[in-house]
PDB file of the backbone (N, CA, C, O) and the ligand in Angstrom, with CONECT records:
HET     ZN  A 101       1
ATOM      1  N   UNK A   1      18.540  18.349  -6.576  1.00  0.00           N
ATOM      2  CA  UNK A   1      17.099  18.483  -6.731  1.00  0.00           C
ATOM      3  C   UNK A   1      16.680  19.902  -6.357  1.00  0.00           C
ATOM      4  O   UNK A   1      17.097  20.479  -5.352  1.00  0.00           O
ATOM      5  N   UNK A   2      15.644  20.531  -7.426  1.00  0.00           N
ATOM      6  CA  UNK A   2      14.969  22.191  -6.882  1.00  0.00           C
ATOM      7  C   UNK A   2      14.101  21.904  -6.467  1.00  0.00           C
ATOM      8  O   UNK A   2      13.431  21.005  -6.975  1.00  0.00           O
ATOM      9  N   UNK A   3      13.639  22.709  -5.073  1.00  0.00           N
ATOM     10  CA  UNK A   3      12.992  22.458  -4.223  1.00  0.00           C
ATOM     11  C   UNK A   3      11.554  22.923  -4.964  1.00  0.00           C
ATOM     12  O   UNK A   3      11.505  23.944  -5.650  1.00  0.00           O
ATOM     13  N   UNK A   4      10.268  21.960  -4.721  1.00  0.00           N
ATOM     14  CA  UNK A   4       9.341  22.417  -5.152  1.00  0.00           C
ATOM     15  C   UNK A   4       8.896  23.611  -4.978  1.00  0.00           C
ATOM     16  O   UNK A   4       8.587  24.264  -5.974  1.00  0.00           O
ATOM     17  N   UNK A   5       8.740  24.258  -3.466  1.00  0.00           N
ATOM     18  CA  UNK A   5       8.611  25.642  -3.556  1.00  0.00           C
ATOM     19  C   UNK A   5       8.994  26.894  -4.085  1.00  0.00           C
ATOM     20  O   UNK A   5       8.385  27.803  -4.647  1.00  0.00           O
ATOM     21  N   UNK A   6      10.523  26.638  -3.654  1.00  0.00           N
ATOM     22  CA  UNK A   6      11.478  27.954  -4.128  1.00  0.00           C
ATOM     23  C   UNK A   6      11.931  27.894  -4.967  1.00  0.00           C
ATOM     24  O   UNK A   6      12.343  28.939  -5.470  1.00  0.00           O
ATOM     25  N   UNK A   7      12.124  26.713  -5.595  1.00  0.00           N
ATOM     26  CA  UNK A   7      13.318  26.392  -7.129  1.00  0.00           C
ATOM     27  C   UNK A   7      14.471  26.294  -6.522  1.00  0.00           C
ATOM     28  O   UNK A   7      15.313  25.923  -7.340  1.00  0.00           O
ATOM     29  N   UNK A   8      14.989  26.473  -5.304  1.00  0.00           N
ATOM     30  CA  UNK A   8      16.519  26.846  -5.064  1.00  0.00           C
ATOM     31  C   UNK A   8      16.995  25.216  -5.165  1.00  0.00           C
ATOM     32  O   UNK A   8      16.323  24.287  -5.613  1.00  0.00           O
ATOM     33  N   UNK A   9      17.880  25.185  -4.803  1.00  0.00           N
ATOM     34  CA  UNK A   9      19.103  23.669  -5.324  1.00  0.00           C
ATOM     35  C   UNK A   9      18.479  23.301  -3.136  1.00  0.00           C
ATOM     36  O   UNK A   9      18.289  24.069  -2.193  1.00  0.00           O
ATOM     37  N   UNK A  10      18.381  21.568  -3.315  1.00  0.00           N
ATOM     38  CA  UNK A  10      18.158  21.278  -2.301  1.00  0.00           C
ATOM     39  C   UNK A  10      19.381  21.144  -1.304  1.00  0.00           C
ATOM     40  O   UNK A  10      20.447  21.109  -1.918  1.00  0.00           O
ATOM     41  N   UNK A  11      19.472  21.084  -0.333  1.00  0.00           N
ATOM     42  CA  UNK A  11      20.419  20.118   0.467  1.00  0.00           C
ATOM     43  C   UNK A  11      20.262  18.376   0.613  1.00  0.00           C
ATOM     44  O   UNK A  11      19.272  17.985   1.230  1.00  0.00           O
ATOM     45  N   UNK A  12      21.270  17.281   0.029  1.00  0.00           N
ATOM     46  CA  UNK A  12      20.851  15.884  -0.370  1.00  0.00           C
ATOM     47  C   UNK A  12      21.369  15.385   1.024  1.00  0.00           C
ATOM     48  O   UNK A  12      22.573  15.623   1.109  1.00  0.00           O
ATOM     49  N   UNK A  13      21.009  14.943   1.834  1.00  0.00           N
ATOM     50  CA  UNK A  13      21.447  13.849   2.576  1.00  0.00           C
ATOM     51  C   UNK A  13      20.075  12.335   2.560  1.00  0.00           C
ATOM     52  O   UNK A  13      19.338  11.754   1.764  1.00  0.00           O
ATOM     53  N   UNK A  14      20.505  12.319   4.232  1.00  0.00           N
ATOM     54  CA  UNK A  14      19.581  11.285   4.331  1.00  0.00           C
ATOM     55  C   UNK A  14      18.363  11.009   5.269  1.00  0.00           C
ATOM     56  O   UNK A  14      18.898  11.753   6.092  1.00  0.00           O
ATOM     57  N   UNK A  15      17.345  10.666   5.830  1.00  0.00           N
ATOM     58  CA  UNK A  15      16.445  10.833   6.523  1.00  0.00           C
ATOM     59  C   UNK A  15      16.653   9.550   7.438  1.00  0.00           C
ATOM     60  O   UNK A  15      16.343   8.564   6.770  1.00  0.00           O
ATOM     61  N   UNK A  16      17.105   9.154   8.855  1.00  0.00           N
ATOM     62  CA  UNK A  16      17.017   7.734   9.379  1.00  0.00           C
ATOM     63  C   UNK A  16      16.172   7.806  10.451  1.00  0.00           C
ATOM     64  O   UNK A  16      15.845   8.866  10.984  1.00  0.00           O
ATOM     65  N   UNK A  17      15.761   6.589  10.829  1.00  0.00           N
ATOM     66  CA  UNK A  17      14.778   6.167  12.370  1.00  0.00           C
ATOM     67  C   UNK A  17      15.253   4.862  12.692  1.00  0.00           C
ATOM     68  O   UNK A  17      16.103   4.294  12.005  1.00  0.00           O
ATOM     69  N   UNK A  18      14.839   4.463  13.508  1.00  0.00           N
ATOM     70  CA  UNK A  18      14.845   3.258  15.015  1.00  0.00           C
ATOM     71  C   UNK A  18      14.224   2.225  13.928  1.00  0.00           C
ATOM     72  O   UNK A  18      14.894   1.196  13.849  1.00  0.00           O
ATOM     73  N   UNK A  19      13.233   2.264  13.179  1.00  0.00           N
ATOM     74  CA  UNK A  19      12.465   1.501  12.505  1.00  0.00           C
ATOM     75  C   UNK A  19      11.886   1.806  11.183  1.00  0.00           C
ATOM     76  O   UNK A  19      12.090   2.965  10.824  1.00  0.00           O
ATOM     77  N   UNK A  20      11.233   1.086  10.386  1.00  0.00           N
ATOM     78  CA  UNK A  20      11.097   1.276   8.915  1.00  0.00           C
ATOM     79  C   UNK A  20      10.086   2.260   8.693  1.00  0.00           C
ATOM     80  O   UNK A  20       8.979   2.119   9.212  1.00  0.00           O
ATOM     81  N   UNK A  21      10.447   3.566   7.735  1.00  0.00           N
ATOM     82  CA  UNK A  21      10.019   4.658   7.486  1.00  0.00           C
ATOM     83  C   UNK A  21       9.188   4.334   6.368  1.00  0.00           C
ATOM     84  O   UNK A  21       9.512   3.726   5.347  1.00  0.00           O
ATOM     85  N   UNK A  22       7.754   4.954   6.776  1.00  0.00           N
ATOM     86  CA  UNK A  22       6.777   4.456   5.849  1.00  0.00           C
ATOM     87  C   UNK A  22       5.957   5.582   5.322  1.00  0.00           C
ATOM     88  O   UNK A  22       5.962   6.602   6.012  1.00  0.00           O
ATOM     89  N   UNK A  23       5.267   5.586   4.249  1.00  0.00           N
ATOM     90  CA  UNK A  23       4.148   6.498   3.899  1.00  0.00           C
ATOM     91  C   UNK A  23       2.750   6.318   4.232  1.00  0.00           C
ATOM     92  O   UNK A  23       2.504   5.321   3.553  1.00  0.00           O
ATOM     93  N   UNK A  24       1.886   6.554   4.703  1.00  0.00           N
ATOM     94  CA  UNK A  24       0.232   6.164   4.801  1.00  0.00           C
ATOM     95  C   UNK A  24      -0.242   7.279   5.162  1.00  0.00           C
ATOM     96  O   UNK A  24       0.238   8.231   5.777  1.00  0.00           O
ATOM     97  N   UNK A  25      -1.822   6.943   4.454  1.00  0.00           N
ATOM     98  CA  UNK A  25      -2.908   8.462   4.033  1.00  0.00           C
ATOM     99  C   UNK A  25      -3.518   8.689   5.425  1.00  0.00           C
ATOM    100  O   UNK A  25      -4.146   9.724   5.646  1.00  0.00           O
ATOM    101  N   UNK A  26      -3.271   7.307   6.812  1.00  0.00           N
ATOM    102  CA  UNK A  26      -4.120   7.596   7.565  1.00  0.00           C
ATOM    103  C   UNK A  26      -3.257   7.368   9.115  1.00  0.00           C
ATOM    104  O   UNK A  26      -2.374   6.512   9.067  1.00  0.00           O
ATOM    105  N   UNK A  27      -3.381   7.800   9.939  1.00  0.00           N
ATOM    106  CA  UNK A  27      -1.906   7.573  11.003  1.00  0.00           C
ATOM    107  C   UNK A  27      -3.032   6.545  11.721  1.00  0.00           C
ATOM    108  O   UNK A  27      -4.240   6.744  11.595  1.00  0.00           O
ATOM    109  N   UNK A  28      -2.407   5.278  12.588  1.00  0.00           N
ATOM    110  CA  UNK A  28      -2.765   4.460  12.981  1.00  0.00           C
ATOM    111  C   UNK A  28      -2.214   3.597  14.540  1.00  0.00           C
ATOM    112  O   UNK A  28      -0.992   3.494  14.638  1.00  0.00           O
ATOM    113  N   UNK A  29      -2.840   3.158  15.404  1.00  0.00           N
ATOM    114  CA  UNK A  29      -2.530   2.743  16.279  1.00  0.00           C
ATOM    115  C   UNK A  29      -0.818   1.973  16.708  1.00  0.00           C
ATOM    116  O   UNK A  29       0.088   2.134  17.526  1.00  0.00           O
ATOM    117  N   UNK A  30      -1.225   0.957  15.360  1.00  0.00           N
ATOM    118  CA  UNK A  30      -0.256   0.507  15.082  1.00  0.00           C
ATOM    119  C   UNK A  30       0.860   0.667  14.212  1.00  0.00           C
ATOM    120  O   UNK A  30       1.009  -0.028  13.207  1.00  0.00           O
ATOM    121  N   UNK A  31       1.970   1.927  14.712  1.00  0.00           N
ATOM    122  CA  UNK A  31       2.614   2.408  13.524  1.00  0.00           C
ATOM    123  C   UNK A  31       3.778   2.034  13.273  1.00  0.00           C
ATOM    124  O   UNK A  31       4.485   2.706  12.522  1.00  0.00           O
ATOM    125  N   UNK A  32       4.138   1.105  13.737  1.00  0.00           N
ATOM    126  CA  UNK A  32       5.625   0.644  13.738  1.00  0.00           C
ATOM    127  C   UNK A  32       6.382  -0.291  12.366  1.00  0.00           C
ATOM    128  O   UNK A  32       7.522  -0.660  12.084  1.00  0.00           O
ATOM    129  N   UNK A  33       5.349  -0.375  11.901  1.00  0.00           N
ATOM    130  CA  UNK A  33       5.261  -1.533  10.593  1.00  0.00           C
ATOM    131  C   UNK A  33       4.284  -1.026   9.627  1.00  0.00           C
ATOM    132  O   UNK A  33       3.089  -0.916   9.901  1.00  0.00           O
ATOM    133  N   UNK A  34       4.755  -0.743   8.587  1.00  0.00           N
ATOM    134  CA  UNK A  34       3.519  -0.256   7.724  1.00  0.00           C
ATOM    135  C   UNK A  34       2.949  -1.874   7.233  1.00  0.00           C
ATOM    136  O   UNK A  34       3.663  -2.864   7.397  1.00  0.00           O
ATOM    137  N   UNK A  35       1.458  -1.957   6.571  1.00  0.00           N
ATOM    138  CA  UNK A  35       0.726  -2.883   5.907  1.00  0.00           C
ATOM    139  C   UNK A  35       0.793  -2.705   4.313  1.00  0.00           C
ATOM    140  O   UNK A  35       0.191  -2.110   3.420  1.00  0.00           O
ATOM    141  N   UNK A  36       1.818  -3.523   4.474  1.00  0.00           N
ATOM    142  CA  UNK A  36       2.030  -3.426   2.761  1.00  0.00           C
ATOM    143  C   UNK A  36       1.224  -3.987   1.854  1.00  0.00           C
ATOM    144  O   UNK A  36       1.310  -3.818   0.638  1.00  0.00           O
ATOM    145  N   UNK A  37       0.565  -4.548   2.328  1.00  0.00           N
ATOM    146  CA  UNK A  37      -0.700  -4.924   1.414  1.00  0.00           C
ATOM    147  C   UNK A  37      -1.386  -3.827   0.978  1.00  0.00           C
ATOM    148  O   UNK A  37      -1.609  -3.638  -0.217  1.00  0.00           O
ATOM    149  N   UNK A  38      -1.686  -3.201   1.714  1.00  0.00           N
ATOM    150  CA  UNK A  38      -2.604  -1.734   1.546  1.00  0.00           C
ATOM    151  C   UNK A  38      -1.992  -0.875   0.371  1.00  0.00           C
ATOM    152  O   UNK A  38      -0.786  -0.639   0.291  1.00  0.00           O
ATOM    153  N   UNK A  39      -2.905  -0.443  -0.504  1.00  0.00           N
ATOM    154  CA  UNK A  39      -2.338   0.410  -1.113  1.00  0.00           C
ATOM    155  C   UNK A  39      -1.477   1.619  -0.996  1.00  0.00           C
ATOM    156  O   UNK A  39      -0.506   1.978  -1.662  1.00  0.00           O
ATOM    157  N   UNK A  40      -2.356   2.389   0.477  1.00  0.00           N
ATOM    158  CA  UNK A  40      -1.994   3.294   0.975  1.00  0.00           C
ATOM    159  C   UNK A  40      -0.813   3.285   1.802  1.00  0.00           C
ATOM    160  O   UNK A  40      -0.590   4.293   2.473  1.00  0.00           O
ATOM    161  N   UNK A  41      -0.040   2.328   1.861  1.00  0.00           N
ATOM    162  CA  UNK A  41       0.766   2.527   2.971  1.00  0.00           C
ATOM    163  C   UNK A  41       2.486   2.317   1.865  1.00  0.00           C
ATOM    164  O   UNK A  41       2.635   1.421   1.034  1.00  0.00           O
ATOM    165  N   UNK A  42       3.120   2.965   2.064  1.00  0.00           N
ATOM    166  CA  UNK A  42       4.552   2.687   0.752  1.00  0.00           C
ATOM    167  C   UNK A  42       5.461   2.660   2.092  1.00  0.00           C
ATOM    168  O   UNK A  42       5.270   3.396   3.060  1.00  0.00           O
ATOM    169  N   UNK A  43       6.607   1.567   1.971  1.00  0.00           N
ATOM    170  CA  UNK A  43       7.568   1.588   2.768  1.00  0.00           C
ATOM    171  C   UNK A  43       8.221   2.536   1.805  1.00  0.00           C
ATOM    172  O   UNK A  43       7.969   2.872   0.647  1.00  0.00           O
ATOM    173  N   UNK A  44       9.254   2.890   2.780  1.00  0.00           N
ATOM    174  CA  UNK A  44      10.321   4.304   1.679  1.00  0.00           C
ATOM    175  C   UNK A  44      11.296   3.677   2.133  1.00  0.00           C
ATOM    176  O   UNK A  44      11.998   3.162   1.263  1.00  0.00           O
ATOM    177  N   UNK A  45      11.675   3.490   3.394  1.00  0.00           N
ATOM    178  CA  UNK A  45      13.286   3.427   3.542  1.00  0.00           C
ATOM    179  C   UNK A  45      13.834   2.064   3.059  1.00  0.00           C
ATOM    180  O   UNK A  45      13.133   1.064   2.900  1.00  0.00           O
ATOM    181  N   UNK A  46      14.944   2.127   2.880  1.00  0.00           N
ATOM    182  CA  UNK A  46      15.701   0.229   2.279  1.00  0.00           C
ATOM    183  C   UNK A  46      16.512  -0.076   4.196  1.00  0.00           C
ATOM    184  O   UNK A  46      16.384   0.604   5.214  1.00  0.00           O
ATOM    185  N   UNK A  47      17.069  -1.003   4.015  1.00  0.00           N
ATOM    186  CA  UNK A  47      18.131  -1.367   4.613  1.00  0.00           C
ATOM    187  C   UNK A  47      17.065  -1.394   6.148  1.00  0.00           C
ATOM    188  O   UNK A  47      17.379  -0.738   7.141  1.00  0.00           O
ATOM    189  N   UNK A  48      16.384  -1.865   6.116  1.00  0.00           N
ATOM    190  CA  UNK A  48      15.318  -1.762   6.959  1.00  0.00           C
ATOM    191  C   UNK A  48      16.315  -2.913   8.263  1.00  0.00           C
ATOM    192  O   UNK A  48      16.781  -2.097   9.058  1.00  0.00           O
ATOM    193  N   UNK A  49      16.566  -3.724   8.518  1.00  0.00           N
ATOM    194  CA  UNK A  49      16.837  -5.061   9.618  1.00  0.00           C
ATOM    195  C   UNK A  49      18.116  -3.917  10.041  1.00  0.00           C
ATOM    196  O   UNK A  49      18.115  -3.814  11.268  1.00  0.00           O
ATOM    197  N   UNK A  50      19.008  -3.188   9.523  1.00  0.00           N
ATOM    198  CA  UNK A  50      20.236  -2.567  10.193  1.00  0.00           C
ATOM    199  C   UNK A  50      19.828  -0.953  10.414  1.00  0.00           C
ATOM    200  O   UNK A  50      20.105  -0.486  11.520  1.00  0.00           O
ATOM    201  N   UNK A  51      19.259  -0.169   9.539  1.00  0.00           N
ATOM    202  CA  UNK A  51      19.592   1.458   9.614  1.00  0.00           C
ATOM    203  C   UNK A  51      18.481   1.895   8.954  1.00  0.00           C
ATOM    204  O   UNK A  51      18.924   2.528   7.996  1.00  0.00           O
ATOM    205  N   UNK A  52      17.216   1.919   8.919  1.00  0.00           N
ATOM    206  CA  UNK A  52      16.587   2.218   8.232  1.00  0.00           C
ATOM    207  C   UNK A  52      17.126   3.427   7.454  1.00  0.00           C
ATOM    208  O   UNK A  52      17.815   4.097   8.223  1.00  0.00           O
ATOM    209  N   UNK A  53      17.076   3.984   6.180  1.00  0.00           N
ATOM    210  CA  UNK A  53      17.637   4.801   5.909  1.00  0.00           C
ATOM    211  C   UNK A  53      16.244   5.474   4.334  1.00  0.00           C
ATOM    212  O   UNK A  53      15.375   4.719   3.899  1.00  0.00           O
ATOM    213  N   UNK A  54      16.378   6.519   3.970  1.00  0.00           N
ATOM    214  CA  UNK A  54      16.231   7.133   2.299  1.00  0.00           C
ATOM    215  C   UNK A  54      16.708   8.282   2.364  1.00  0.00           C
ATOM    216  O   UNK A  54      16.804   9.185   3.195  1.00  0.00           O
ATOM    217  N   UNK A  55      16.973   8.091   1.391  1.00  0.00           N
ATOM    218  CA  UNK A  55      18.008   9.805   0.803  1.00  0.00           C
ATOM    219  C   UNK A  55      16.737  10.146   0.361  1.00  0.00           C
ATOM    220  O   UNK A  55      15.744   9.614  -0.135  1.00  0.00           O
ATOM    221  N   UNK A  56      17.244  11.522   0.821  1.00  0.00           N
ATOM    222  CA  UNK A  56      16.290  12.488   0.795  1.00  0.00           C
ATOM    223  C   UNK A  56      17.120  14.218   0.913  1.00  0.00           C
ATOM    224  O   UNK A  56      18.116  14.389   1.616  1.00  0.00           O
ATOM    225  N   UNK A  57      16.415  15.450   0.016  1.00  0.00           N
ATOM    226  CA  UNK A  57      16.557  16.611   0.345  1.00  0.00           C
ATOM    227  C   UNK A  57      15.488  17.636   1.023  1.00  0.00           C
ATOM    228  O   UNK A  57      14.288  17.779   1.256  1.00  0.00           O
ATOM    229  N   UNK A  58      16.711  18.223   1.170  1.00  0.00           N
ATOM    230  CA  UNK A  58      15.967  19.145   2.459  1.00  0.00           C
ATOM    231  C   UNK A  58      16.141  20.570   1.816  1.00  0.00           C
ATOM    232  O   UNK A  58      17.089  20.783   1.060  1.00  0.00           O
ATOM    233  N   UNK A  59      15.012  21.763   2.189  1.00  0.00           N
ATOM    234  CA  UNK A  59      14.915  23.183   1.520  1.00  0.00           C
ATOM    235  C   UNK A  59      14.716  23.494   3.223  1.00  0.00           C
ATOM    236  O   UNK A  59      13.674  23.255   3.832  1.00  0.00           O
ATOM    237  N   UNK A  60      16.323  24.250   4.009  1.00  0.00           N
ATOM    238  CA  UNK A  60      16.018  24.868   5.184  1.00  0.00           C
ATOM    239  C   UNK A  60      14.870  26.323   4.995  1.00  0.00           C
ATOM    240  O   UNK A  60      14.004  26.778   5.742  1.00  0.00           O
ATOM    241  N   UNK A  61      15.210  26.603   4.065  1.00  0.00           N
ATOM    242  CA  UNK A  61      14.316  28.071   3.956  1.00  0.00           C
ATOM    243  C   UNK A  61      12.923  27.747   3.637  1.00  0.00           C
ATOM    244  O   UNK A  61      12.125  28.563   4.099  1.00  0.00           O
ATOM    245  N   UNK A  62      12.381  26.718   2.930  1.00  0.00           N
ATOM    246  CA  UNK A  62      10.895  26.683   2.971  1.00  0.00           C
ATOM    247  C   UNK A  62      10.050  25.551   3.909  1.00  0.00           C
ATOM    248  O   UNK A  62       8.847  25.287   3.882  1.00  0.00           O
ATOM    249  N   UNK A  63      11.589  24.739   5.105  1.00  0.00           N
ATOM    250  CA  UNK A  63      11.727  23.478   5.936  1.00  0.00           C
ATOM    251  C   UNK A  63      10.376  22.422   5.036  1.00  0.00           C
ATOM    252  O   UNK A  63       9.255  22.244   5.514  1.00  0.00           O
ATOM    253  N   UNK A  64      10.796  21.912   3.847  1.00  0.00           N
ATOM    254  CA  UNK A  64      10.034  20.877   3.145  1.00  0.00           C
ATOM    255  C   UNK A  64      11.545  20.395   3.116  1.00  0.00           C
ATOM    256  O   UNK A  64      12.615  21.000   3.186  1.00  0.00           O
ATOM    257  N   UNK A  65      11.046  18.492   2.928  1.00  0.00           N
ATOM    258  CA  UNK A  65      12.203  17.908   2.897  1.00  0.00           C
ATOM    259  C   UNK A  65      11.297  17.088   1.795  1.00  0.00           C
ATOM    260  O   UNK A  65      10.088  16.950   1.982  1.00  0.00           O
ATOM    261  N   UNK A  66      12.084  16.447   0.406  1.00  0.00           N
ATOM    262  CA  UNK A  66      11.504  15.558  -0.602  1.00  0.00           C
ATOM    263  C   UNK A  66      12.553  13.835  -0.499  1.00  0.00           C
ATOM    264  O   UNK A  66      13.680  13.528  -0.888  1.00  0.00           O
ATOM    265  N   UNK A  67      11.528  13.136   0.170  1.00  0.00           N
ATOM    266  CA  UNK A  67      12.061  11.535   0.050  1.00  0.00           C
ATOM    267  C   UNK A  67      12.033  10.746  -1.152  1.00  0.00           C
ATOM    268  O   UNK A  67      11.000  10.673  -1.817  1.00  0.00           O
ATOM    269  N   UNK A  68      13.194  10.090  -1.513  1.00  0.00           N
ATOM    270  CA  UNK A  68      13.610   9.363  -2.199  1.00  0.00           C
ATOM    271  C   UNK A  68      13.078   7.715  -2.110  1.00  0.00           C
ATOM    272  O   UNK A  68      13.685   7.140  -1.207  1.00  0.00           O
ATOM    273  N   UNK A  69      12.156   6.874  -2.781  1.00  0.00           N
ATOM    274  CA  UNK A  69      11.906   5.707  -2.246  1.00  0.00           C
ATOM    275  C   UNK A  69      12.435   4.482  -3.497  1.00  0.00           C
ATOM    276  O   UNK A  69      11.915   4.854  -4.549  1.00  0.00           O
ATOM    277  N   UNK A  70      13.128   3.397  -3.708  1.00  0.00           N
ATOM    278  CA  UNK A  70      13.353   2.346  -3.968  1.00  0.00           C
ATOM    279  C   UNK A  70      11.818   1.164  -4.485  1.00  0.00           C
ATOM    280  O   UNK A  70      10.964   0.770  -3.690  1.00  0.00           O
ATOM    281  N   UNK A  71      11.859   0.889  -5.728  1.00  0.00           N
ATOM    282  CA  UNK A  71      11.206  -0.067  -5.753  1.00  0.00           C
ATOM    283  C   UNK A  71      11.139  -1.160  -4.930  1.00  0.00           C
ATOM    284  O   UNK A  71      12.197  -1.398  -4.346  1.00  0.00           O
ATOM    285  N   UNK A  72      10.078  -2.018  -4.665  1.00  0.00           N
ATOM    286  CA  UNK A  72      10.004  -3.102  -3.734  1.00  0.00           C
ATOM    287  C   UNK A  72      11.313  -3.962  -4.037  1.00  0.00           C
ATOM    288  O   UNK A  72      12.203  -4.210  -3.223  1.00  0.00           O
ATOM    289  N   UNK A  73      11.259  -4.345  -5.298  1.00  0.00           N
ATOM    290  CA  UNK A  73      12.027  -5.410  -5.872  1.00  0.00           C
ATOM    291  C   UNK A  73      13.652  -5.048  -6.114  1.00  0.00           C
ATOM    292  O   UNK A  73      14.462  -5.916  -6.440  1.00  0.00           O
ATOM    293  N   UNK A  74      13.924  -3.968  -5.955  1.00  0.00           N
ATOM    294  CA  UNK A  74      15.058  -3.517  -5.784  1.00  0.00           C
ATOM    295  C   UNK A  74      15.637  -3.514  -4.740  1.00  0.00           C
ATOM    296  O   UNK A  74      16.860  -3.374  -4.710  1.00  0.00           O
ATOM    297  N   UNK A  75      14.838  -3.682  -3.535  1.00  0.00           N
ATOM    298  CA  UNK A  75      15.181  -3.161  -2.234  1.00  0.00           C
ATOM    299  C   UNK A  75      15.469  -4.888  -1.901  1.00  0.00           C
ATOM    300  O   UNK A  75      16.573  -5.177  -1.439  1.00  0.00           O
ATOM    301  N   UNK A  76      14.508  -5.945  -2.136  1.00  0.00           N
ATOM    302  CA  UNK A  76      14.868  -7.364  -2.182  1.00  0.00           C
ATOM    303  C   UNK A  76      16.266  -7.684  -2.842  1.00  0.00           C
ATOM    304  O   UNK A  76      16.960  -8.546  -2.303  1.00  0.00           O
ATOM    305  N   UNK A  77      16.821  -6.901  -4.227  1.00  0.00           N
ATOM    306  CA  UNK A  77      17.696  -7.115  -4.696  1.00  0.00           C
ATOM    307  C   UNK A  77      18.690  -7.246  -3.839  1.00  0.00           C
ATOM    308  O   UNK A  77      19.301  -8.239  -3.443  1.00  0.00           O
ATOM    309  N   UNK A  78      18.790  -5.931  -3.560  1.00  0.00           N
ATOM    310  CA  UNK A  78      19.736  -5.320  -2.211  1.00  0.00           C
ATOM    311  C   UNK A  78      20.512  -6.195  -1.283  1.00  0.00           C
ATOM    312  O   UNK A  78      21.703  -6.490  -1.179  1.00  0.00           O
ATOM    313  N   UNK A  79      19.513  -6.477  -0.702  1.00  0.00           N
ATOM    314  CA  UNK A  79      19.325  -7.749   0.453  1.00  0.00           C
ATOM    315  C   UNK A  79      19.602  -8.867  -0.406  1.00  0.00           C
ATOM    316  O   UNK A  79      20.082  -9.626   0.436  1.00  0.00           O
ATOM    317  N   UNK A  80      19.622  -9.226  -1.014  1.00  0.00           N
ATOM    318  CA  UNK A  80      19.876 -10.902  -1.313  1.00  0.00           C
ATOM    319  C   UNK A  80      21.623 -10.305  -2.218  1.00  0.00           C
ATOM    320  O   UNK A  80      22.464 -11.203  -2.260  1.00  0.00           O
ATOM    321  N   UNK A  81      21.861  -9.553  -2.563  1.00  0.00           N
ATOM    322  CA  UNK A  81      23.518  -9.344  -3.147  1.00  0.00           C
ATOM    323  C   UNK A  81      24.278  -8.975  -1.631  1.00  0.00           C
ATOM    324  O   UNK A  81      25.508  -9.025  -1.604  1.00  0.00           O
ATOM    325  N   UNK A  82      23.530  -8.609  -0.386  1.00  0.00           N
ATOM    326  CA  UNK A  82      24.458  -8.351   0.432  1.00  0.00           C
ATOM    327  C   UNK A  82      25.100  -9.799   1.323  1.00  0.00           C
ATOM    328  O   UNK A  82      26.229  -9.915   1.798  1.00  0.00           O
ATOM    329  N   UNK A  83      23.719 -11.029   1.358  1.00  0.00           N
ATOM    330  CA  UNK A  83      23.922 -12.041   2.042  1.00  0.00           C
ATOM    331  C   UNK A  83      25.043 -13.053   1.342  1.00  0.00           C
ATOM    332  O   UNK A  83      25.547 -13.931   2.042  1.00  0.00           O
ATOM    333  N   UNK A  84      25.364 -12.932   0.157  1.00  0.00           N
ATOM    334  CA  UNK A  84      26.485 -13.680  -0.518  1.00  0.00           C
ATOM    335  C   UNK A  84      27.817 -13.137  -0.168  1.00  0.00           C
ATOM    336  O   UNK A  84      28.834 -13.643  -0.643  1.00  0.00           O
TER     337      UNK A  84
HETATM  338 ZN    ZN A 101      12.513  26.003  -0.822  1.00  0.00          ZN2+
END
């Protein structure tokens, strides 16, 4: 991926936390769980119950990093092919 700023080629890894990595327009008391009902709020990471995880690249020279997010229903996929 070229980094939006510079054009240069990104660095791809991955972005992890303690708990499920979310998007929202407004930071909130309660941030540990995004409200997925809300429009505003997008879970990003998959594998949420073990490692929260999304691939994601990183531009050290302009330090912007661009996240990678999984459809809802894909991320259910996931999870139900791993429990068999
Ligand atoms: Zn850059």
């Amino acid at each position: 991926m070229k980094c939006p700023e510079c054009r240069k080629e990104m660095q791809e890894g991955v972005v992890q936390s303690a708990g499920p990595i979310f998007f929202t327009t407004k930071e909130k008391k309660n941030w540990l769980f995004p409200n997925l009902a809300v429009k505003d709020e997008i879970l990003l990471s998959s594998r949420n119950w073990v490692r929260p995880t999304c691939r994601a690249y990183c531009c050290a020279n302009c330090r912007k990093v661009v996240l990678e997010y999984e459809e809802p229903k894909n991320r259910e996929k996931g999870r139900a092919a791993r429990k068999k």
